[in-house]
DOBAFI-234409 format. One record per residue (C-alpha): residue number from 1; residue in one letter; chain; x, y, z. Coordinates in Angstrom, 1 decimal. Example, Ala and Ser with C-alpha at 12.3 -4.5 7.8 and 13.67 -1.06 7.14 Angstrom:
[rec 1; "A"; "A"; [12.3; -4.5; 7.8]]
[rec 2; "S"; "A"; [13.7; -1.1; 7.1]]
END
This chain:
[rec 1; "X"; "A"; [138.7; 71.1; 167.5]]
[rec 2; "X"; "A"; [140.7; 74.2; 169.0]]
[rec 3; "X"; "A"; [137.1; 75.6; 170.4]]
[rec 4; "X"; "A"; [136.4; 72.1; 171.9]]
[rec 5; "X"; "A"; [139.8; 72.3; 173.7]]
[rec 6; "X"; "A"; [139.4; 75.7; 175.2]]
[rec 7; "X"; "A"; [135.7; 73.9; 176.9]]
[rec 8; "X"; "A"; [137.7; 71.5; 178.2]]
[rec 9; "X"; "A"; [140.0; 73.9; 180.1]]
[rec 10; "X"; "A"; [139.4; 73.8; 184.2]]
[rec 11; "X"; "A"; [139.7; 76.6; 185.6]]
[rec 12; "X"; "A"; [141.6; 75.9; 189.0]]
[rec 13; "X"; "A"; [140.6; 78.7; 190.9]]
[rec 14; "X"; "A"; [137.1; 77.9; 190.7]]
[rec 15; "X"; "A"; [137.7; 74.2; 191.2]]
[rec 16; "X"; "A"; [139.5; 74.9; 194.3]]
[rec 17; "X"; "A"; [136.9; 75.3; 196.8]]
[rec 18; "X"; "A"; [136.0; 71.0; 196.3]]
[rec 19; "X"; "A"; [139.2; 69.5; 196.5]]
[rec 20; "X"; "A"; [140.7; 71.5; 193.3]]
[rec 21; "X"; "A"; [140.3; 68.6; 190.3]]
[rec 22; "X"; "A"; [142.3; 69.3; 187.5]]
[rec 23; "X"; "A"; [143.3; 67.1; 184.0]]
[rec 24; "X"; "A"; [146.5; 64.7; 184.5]]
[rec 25; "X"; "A"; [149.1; 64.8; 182.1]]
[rec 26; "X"; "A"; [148.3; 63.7; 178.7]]
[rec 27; "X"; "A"; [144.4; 64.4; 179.7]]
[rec 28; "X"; "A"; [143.7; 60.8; 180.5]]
[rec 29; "X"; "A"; [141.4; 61.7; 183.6]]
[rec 30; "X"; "A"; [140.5; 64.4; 185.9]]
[rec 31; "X"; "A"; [142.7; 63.9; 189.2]]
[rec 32; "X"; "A"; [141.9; 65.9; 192.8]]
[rec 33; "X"; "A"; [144.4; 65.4; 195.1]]
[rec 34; "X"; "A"; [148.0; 63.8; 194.1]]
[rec 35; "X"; "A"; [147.4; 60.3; 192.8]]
[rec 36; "X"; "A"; [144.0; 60.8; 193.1]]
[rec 37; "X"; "A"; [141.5; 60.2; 190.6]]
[rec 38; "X"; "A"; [138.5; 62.1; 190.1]]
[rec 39; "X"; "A"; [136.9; 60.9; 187.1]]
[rec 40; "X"; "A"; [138.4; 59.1; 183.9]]
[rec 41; "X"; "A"; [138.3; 60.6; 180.1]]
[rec 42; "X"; "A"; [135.4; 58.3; 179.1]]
[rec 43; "X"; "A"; [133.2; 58.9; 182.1]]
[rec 44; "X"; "A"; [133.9; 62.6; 181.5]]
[rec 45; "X"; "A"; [132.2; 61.7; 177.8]]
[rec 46; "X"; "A"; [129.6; 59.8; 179.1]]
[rec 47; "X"; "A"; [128.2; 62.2; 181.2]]
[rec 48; "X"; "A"; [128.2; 64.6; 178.7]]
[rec 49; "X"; "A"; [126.9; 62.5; 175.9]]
[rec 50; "X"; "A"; [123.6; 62.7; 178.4]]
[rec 51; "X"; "A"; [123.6; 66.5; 179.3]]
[rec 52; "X"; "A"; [124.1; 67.5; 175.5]]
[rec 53; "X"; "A"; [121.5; 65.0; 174.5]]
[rec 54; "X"; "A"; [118.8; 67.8; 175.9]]
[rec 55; "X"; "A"; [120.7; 70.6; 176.5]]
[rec 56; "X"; "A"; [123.4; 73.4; 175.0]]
[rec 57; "X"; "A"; [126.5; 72.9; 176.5]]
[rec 58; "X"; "A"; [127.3; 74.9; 180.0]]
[rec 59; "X"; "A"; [130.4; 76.2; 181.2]]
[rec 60; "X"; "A"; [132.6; 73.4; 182.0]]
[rec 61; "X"; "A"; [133.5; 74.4; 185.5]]
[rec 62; "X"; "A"; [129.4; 73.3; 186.1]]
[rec 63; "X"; "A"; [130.4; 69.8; 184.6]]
[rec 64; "X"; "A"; [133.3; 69.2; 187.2]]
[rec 65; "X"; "A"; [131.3; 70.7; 190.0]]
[rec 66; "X"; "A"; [128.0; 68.5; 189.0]]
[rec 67; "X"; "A"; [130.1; 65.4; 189.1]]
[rec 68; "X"; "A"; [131.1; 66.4; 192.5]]
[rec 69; "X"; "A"; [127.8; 66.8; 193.6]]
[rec 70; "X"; "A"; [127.0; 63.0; 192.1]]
[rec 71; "X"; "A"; [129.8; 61.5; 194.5]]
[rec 72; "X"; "A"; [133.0; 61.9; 192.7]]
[rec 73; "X"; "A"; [136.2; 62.9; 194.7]]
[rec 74; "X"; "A"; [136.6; 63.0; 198.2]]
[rec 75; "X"; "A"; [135.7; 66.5; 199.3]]
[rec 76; "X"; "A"; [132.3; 66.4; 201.8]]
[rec 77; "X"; "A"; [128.9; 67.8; 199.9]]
[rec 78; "X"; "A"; [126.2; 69.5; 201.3]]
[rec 79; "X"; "A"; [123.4; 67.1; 203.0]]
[rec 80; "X"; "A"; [121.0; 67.7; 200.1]]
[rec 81; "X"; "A"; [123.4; 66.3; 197.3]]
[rec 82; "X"; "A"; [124.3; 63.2; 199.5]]
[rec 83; "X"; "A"; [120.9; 61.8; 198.9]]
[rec 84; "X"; "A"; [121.8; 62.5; 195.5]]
[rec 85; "X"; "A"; [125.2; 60.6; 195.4]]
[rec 86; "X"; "A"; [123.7; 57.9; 197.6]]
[rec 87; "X"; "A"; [120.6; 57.0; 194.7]]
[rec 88; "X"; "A"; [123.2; 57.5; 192.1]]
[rec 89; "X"; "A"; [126.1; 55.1; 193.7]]
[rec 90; "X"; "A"; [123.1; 52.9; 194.3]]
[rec 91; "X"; "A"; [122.3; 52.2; 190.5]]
[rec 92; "X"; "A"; [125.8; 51.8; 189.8]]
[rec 93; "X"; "A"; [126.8; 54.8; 188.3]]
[rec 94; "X"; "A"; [124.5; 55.5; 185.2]]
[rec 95; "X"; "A"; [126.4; 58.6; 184.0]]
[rec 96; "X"; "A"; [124.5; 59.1; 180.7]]
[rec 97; "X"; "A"; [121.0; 59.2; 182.5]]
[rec 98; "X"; "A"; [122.5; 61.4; 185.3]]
[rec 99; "X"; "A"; [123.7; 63.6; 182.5]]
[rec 100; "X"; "A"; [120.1; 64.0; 181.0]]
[rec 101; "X"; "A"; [119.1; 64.6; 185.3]]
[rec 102; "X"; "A"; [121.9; 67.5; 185.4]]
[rec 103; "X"; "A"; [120.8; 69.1; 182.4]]
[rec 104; "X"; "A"; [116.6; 69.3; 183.6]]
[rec 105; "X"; "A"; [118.3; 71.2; 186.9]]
[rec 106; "X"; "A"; [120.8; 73.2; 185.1]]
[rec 107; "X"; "A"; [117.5; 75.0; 183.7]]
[rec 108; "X"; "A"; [118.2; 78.1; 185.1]]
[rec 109; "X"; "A"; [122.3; 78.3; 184.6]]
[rec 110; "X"; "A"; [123.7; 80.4; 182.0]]
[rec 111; "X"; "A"; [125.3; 78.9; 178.8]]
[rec 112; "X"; "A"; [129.0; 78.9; 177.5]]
[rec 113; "X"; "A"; [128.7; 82.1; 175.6]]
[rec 114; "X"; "A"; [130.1; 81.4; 171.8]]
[rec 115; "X"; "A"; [129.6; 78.2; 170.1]]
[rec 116; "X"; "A"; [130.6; 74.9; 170.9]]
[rec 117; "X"; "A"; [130.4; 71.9; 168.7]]
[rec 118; "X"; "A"; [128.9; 69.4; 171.3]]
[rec 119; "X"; "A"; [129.9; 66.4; 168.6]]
[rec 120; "X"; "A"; [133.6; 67.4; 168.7]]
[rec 121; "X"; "A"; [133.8; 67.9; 172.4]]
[rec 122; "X"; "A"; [132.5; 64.1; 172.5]]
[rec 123; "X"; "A"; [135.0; 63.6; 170.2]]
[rec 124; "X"; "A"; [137.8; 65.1; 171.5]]
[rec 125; "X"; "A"; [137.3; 63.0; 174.8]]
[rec 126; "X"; "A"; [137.0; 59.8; 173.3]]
[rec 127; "X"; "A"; [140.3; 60.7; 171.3]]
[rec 128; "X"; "A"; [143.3; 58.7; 172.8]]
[rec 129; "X"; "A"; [146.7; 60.4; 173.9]]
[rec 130; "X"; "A"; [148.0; 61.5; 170.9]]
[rec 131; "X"; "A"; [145.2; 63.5; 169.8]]
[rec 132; "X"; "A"; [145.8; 65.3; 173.3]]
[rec 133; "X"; "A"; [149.2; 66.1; 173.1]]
[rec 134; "X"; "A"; [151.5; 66.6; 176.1]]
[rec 135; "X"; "A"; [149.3; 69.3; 177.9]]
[rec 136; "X"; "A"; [147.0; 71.0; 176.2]]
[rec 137; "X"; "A"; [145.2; 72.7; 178.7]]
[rec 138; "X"; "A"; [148.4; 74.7; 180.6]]
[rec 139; "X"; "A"; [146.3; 78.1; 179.0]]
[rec 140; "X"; "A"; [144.3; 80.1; 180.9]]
[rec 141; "X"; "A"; [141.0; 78.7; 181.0]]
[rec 142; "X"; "A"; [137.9; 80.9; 180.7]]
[rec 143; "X"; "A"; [136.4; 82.4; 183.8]]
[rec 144; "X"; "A"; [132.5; 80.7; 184.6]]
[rec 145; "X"; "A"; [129.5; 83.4; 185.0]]
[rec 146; "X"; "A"; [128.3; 81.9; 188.6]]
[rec 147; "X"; "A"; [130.6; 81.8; 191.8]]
[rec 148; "X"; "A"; [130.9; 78.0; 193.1]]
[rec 149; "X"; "A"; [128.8; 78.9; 195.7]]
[rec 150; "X"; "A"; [126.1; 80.5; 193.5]]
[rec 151; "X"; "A"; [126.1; 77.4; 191.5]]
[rec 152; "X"; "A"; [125.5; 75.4; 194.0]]
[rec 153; "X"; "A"; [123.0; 77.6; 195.8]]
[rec 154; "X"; "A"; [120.8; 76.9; 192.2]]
[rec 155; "X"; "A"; [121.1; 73.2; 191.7]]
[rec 156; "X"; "A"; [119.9; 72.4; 195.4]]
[rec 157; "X"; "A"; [117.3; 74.1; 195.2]]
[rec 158; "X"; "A"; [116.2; 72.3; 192.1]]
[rec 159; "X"; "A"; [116.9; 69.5; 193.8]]
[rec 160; "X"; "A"; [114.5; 69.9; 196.9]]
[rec 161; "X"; "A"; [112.0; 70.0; 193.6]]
[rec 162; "X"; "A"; [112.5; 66.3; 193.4]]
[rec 163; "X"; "A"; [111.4; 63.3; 195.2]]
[rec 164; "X"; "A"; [113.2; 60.3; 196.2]]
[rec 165; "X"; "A"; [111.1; 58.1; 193.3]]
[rec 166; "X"; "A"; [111.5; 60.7; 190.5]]
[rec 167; "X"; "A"; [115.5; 61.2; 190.9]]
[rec 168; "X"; "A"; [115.4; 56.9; 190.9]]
[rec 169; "X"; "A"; [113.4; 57.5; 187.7]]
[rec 170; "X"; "A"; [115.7; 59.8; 186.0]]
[rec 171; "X"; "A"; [119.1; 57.7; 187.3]]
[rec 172; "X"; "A"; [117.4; 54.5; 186.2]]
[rec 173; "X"; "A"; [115.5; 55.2; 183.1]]
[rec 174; "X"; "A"; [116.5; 59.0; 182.2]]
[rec 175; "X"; "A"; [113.3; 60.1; 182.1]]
[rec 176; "X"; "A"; [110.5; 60.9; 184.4]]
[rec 177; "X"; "A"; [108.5; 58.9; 186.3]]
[rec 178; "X"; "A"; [105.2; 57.4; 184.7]]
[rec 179; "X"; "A"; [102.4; 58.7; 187.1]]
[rec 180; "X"; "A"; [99.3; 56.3; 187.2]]
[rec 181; "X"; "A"; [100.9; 53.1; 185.4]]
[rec 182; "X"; "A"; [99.1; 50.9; 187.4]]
[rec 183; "X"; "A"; [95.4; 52.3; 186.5]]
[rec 184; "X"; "A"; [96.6; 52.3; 182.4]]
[rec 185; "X"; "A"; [97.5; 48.7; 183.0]]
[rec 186; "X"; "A"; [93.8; 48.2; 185.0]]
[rec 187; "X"; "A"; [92.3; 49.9; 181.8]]
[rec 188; "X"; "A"; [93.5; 47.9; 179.3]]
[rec 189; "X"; "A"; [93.0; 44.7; 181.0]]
[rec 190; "X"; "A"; [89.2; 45.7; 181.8]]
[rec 191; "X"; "A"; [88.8; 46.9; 178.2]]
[rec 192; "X"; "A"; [86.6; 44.6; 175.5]]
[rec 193; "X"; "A"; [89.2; 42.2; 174.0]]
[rec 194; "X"; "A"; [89.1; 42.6; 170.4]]
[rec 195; "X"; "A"; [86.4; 40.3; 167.9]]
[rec 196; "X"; "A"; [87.1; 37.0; 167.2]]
[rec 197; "X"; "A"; [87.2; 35.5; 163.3]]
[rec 198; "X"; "A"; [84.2; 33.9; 164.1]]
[rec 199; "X"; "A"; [82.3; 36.9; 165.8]]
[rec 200; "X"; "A"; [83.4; 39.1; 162.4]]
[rec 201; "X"; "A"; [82.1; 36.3; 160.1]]
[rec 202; "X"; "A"; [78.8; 35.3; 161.7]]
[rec 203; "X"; "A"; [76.7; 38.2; 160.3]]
[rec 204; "X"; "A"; [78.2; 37.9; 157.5]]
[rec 205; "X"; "A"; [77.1; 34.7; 156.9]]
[rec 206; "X"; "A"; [73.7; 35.6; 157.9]]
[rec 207; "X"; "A"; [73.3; 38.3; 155.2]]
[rec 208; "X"; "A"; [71.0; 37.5; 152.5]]
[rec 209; "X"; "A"; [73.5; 36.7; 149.9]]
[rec 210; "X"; "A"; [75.6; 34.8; 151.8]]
[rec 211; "X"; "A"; [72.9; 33.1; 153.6]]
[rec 212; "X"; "A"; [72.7; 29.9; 150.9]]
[rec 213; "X"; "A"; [76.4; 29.4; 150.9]]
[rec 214; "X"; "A"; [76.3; 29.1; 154.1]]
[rec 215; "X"; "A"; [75.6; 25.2; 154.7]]
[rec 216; "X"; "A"; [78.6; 24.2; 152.1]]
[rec 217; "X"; "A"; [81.2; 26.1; 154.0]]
[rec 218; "X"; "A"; [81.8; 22.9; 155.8]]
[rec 219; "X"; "A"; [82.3; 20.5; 152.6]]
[rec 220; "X"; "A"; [84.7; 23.6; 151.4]]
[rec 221; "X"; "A"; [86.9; 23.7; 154.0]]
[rec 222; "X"; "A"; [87.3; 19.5; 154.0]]
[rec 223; "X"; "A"; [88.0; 19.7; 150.9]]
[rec 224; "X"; "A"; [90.1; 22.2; 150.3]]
[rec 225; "X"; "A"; [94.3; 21.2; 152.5]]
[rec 226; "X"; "A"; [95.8; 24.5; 152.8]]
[rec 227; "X"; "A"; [99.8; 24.0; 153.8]]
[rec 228; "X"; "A"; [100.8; 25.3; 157.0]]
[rec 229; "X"; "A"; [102.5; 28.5; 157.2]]
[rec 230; "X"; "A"; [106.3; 27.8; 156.9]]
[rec 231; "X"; "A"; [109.2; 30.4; 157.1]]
[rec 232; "X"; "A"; [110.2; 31.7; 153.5]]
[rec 233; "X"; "A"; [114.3; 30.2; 153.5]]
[rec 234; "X"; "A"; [114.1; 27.2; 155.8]]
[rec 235; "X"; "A"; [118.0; 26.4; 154.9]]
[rec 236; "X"; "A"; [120.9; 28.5; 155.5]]
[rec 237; "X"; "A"; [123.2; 29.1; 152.0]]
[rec 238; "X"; "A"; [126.1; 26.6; 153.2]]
[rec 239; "X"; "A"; [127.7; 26.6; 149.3]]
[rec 240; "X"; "A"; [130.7; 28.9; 148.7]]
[rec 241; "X"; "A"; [130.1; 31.6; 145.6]]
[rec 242; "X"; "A"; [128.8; 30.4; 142.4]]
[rec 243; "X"; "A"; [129.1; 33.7; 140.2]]
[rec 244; "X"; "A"; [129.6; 37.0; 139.9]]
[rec 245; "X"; "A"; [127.0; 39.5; 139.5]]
[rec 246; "X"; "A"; [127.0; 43.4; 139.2]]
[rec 247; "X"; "A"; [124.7; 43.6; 142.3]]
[rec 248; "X"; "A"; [124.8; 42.3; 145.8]]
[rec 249; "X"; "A"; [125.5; 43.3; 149.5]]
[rec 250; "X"; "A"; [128.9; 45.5; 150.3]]
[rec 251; "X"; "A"; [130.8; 42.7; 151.9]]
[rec 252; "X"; "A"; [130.7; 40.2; 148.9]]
[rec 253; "X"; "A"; [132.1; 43.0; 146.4]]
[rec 254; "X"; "A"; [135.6; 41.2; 145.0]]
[rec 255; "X"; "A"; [138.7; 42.7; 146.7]]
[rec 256; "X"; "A"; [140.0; 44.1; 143.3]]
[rec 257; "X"; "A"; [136.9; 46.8; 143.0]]
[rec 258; "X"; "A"; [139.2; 48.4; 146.1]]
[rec 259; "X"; "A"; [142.7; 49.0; 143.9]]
[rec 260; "X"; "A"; [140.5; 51.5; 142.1]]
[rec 261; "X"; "A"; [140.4; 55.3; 141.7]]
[rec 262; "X"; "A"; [138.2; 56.8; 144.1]]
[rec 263; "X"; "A"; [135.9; 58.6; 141.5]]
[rec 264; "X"; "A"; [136.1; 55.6; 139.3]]
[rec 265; "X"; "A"; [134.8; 53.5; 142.5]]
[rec 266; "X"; "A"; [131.7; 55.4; 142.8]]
[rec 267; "X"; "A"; [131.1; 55.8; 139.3]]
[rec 268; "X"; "A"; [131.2; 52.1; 138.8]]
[rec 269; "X"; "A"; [128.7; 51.9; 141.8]]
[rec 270; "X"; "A"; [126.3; 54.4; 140.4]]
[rec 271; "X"; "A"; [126.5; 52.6; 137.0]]
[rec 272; "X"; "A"; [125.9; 49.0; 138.4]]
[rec 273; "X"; "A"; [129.3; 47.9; 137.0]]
[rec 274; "X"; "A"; [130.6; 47.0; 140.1]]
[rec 275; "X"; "A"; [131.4; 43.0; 140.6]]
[rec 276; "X"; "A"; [129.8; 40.9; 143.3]]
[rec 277; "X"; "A"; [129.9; 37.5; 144.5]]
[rec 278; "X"; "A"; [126.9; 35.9; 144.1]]
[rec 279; "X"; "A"; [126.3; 33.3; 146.7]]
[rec 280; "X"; "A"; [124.8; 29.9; 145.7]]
[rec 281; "X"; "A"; [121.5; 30.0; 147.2]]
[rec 282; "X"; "A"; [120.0; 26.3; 148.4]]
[rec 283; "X"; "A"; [117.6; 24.0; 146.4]]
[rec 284; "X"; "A"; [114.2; 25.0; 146.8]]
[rec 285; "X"; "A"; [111.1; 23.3; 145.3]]
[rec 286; "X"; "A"; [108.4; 25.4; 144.0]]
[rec 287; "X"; "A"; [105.4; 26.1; 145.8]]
[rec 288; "X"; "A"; [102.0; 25.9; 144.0]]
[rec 289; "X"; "A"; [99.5; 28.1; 145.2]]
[rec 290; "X"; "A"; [95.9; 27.7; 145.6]]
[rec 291; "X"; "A"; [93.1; 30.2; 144.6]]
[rec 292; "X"; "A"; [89.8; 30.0; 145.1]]
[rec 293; "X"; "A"; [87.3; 32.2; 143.1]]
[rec 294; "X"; "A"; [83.6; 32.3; 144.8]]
[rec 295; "X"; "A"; [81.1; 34.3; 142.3]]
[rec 296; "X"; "A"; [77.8; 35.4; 144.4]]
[rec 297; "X"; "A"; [76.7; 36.9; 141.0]]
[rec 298; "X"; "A"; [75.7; 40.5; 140.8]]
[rec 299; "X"; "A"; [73.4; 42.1; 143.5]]
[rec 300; "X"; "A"; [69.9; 42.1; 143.0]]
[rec 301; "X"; "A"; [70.3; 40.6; 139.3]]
[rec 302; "X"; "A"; [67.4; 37.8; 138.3]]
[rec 303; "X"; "A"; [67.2; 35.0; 135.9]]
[rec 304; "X"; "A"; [64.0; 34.0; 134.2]]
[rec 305; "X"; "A"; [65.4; 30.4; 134.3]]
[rec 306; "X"; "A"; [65.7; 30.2; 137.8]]
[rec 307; "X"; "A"; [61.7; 31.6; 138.3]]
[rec 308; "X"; "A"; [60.4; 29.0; 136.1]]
[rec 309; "X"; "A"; [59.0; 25.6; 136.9]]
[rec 310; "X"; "A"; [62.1; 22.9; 137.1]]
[rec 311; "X"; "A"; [60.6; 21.1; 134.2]]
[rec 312; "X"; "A"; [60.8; 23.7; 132.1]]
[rec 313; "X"; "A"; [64.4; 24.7; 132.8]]
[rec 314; "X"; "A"; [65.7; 21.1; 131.9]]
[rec 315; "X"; "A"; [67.2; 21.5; 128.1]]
[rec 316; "X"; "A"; [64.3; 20.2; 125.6]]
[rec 317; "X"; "A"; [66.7; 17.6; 123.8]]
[rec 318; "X"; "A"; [64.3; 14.9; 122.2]]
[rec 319; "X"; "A"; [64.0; 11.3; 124.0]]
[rec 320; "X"; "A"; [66.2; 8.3; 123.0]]
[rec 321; "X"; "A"; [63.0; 6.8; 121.8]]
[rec 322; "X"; "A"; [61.9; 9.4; 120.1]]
[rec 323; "X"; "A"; [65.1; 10.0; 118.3]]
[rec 324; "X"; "A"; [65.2; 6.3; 117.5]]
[rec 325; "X"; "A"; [61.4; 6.3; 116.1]]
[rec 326; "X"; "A"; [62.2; 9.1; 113.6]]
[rec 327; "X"; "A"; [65.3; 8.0; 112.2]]
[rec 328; "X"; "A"; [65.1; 5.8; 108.7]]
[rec 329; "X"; "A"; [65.6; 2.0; 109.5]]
[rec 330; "X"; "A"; [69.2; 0.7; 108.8]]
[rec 331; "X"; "A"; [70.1; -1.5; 106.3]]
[rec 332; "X"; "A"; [71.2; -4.8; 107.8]]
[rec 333; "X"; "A"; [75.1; -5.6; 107.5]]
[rec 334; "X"; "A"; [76.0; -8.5; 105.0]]
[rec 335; "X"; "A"; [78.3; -11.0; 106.1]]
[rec 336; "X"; "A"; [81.9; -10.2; 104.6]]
[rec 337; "X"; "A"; [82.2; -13.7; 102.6]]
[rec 338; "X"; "A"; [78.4; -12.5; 100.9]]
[rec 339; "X"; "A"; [79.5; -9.1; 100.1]]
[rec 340; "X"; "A"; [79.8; -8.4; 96.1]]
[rec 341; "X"; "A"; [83.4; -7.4; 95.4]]
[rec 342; "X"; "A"; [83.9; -3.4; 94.6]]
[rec 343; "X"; "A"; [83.5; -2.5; 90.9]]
[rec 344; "X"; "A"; [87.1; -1.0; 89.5]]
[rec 345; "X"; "A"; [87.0; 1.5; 87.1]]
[rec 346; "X"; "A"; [89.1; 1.3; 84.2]]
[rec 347; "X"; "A"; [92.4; 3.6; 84.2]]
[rec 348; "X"; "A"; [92.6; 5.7; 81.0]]
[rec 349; "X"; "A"; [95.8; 3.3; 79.6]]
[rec 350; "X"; "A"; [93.1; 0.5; 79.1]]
[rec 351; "X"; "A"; [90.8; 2.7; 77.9]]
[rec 352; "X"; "A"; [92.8; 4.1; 74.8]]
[rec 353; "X"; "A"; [93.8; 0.1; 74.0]]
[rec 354; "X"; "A"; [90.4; -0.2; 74.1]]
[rec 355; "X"; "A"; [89.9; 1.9; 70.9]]
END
């Protein structure tokens, strides 16, 4: 954090020849004149979050002097930075895509020499006062490698690299423009649209094997009802909690898992031993699922019973007549009043009287 403080020093004597900005007290913004702003704490962190995002940091004298070459402060810029400041005010300020634009023309500027933690700079200037402290940048700041006007002298001229349309693309979007959109767009449109279902399935259908199911395709699908697609949980869970479980989501664990140790915390989450609410999920029904098996049989495979005559493949089971002429003739049934009553054989008791 100390090395992201000394980068955030100004030095004034650089800053001096455009209207001399320097941090307020407390390091809420970057002031010019008396009362003056330049540019607020957060805009200071924006901008950056877009140069860093492509680029090593650069002396922070270049970041004070860009932002006065995007419109900030009152001090007159040269003619080729007002076209600049006039696209820029015209999108309404995007400082993180001007950031990424400051960092493609600060190509050729030398780097802070040391290193610089670009996280806790953007850190540091999100930080509110009392991270600051009173005034923390009443040092001596560190003296940049190019003269004002050497700096300047390099970023218009990377400037007169640009167009009109392609600083609009990088303020806008942050990137560069997209040359030939409109002849990519002509392409795909003029391109073959993809097969339908029915283009992919009609040779198929006219293949050899497939060619005799072909005619009951149209029974098949009358009979079959497939349900329409419907989305998976229809109803929201509108019940309270119903149990507790040892898994879940980290917002229903139960307040007292918190009172724990640390270490015991994390050991009961890599255990599972953790408690959960379980939310009580709504009724479903069961869906039943349909599947339909279609055997074609195996390529190129014969059967003798399909080659022969369609007599012969019926099953030779002998006629009803036949069957009837071959059987012995049934003895007719007596009447139940003329039927002789059943002989009983004697139980082994009687027998022995008997004797």
């Amino acid at each position: 954090m100390t090395r992201a403080r000394d980068y955030l020093r100004i030095p004034l004597d650089y800053t001096r020849h455009f209207g001399g900005p320097r941090w307020s007290y407390g390091g809420d913004a970057i002031e010019g004149a008396p009362g003056i702003t330049f540019a607020f704490r957060q805009q200071v962190g924006q901008f950056l979050e877009g140069f860093f995002s492509i680029a090593p940091p650069i002396h922070f004298a270049f970041v004070v002097h860009l932002l006065h070459l995007l419109g900030y402060g009152e001090m007159t810029r040269p003619k080729e930075a007002e076209l600049l400041a006039q696209a820029f005010k015209s999108l309404h300020w995007p400082l993180r895509n001007a950031g990424v634009l400051c960092a493609i023309l600060c190509d050729r500027v030398p780097r802070v020499p040391g290193s610089v933690d670009p996280s806790a700079v953007l850190a540091l200037l999100r930080a509110g006062i009392a991270e600051w402290g009173d005034d923390p940048f009443r040092e001596m700041a560190e003296v940049p490698p190019l003269a004002p006007a050497d700096f300047e002298a390099v970023m218009l001229c990377e400037l007169r690299d640009f167009g009109l349309a392609e600083l609009y693309s990088w303020l806008r979007f942050g990137r560069e423009p997209i040359v030939d959109a409109g002849a990519k767009v002509a392409e795909e449109l003029l391109a073959a649209p993809p097969r339908s279902l029915a283009e992919v399935f009609g040779p198929l259908a006219r293949r050899e094997r497939l060619a005799g199911a072909a005619p009951f395709l149209t029974q098949m699908v009358s009979a079959l009802s497939l349900p329409p697609r419907r989305l998976a949980d229809r109803e929201l869970p509108l019940g309270g909690y119903a149990d507790i479980a040892t898994r879940g989501l980290p917002e229903q664990i139960l307040p007292a898992q918190f009172a724990v140790d640390e270490l015991e915390f994390v050991r009961r989450f890599a255990e599972n031993e953790l408690l959960y609410f379980r939310r009580e999920e709504p009724h479903t029904r069961l869906r039943e699922e349909l599947i339909v098996v279609l055997d074609q049989g195996a390529p190129g495979a014969t059967c003798a019973c399909c080659c022969a005559p369609r007599s012969s493949r019926l099953p030779s089971w002998p006629s009803a007549k036949a069957s009837r002429s071959a059987s012995p003739p049934r003895a007719p049934m007596a009447h139940p009043s003329t039927r002789a009553p059943p002989t009983r054989r004697p139980s082994p008791s009687c027998s022995k009287r008997a004797t």
